[in-house]
C-alpha positions in Angstrom: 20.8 2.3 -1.4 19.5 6.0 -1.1 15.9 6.3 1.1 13.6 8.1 -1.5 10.4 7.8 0.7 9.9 11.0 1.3 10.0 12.3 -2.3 8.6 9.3 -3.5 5.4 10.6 -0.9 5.8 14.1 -2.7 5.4 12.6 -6.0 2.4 10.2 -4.6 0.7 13.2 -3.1 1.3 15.9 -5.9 -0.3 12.9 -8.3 -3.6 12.5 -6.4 -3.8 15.9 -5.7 -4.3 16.9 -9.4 -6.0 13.8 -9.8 -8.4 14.6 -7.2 -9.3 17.8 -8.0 -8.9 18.7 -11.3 -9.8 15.4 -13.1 -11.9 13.1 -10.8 -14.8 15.1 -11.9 -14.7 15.4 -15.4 -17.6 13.9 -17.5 -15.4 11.7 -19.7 -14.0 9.8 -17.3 -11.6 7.1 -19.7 -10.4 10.0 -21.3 -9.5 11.8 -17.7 -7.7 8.4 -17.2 -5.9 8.5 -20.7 -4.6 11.9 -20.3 -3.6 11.3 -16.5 -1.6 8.4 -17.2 0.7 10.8 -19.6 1.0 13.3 -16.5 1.4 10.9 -14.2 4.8 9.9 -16.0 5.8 13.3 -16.5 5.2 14.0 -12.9 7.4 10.7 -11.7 10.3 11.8 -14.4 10.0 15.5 -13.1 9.8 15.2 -9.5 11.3 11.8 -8.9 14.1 11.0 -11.6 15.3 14.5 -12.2 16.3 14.3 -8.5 18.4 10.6 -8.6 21.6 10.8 -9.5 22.6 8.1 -12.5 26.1 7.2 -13.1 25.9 5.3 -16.1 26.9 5.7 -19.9 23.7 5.8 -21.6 22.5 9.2 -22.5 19.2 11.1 -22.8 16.2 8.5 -23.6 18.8 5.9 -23.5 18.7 6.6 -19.8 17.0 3.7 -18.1 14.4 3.8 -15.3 15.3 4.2 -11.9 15.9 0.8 -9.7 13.6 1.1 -6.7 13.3 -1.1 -4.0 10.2 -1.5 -1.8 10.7 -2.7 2.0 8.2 -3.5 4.3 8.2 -2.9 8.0 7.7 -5.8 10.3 4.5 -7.7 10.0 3.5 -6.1 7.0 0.3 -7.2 5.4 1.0 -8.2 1.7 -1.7 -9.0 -1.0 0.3 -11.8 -3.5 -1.6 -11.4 -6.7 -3.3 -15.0 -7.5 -2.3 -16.4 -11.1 -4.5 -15.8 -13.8 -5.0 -16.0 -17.3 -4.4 -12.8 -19.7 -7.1 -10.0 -19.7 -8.5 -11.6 -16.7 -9.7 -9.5 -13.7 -6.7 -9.2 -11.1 -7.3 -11.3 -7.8 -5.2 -10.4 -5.1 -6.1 -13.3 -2.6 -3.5 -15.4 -3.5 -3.0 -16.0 0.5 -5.0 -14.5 3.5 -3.5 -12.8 6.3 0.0 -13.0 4.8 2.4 -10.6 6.5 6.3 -9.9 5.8 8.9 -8.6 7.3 11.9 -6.5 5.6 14.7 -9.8 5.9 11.5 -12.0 4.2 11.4 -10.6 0.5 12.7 -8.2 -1.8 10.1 -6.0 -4.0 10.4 -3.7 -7.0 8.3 -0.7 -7.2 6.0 -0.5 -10.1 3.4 2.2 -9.5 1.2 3.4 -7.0 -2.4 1.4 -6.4 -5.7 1.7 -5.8 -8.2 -0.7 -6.0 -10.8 1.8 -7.5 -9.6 4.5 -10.0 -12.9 6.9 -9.9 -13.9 9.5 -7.9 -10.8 9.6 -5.6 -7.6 8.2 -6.2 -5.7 7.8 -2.6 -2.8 5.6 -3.6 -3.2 3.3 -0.9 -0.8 0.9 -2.0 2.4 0.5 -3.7 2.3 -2.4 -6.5 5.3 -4.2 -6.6 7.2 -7.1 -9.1 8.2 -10.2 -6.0 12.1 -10.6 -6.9 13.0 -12.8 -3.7 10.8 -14.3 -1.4 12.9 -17.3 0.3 10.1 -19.1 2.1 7.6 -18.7 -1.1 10.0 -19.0 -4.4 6.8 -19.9 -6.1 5.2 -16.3 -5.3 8.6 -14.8 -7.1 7.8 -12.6 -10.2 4.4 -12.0 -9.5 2.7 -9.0 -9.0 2.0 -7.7 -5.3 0.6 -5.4 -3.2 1.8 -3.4 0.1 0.1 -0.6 2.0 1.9 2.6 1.2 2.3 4.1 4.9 4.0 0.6 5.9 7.1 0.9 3.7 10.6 2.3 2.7 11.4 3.2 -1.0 15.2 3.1 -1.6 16.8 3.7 -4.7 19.4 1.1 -5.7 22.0 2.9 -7.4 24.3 0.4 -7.8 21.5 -1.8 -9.6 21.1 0.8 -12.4 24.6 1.0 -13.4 23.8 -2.2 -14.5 
């Protein structure tokens, strides 16, 4: 696995930077956050995928998405998001004060968080997809959340020649 933190923390800060400035302050705000979405993608396949090497046999669109990996340092705070039903409000208080180590569970990335969208987008946190969590199989495939500055992002090559 390949440590990407440091241009995944170019991507994150290129991202809010636009956000921050050129869009926060727009006066249609849902249509700021329509169009932003669209850049923040291009953004992530320009500065982030461009840059990982693939080794597979798929070809153009066919490629698939990057494999990244979220670990924690030690005594990590993580937010396990609470089960709920569809189109309900997200609850991340699925346990207090829960903190991890990097041995205790294995994360996906998803995207970067934040628990407000408007004015100021800071991307506090990474959202991650549980894959393993040994002492709480229950919490595995839900959605959680860890603060950005308290992780390593690796790239799993050898996951995406799969």
């Amino acid at each position: 696995m390949n440590d990407i933190t440091e241009l995944m923390n170019m991507y994150r800060e290129c991202s809010r930077h636009l956000w921050n400035v050129y869009f926060s302050k727009r006066e249609n705000v849902g249509a700021s956050l329509d169009a932003f979405e669209q850049i923040q993608q291009l953004l992530f396949d320009s500065l982030v995928v461009s840059q990982l090497s693939y080794e597979g046999d798929a070809e153009g669109a066919e490629i698939p998405a990057p494999v990244l990996r979220v670990v924690p340092e030690s005594s990590s705070p993580i937010l396990i998001r609470r089960l709920s039903v569809p189109g309900e409000a997200r609850y991340w208080d699925q346990e207090k004060d829960m903190v991890v180590g990097p041995d205790d569970i294995s994360l996906a990335f998803v995207e970067y968080f934040d628990f407000y969208q408007v004015p100021i987008k800071d991307f506090h946190y990474c959202l991650c997809k549980v894959l393993k969590f040994r002492k709480h199989v229950e919490y595995e495939g839900r959605e959680a959340l860890v603060e950005t500055s308290k992780v390593k992002i690796l790239h799993d090559e050898d996951a995406d020649r799969k």
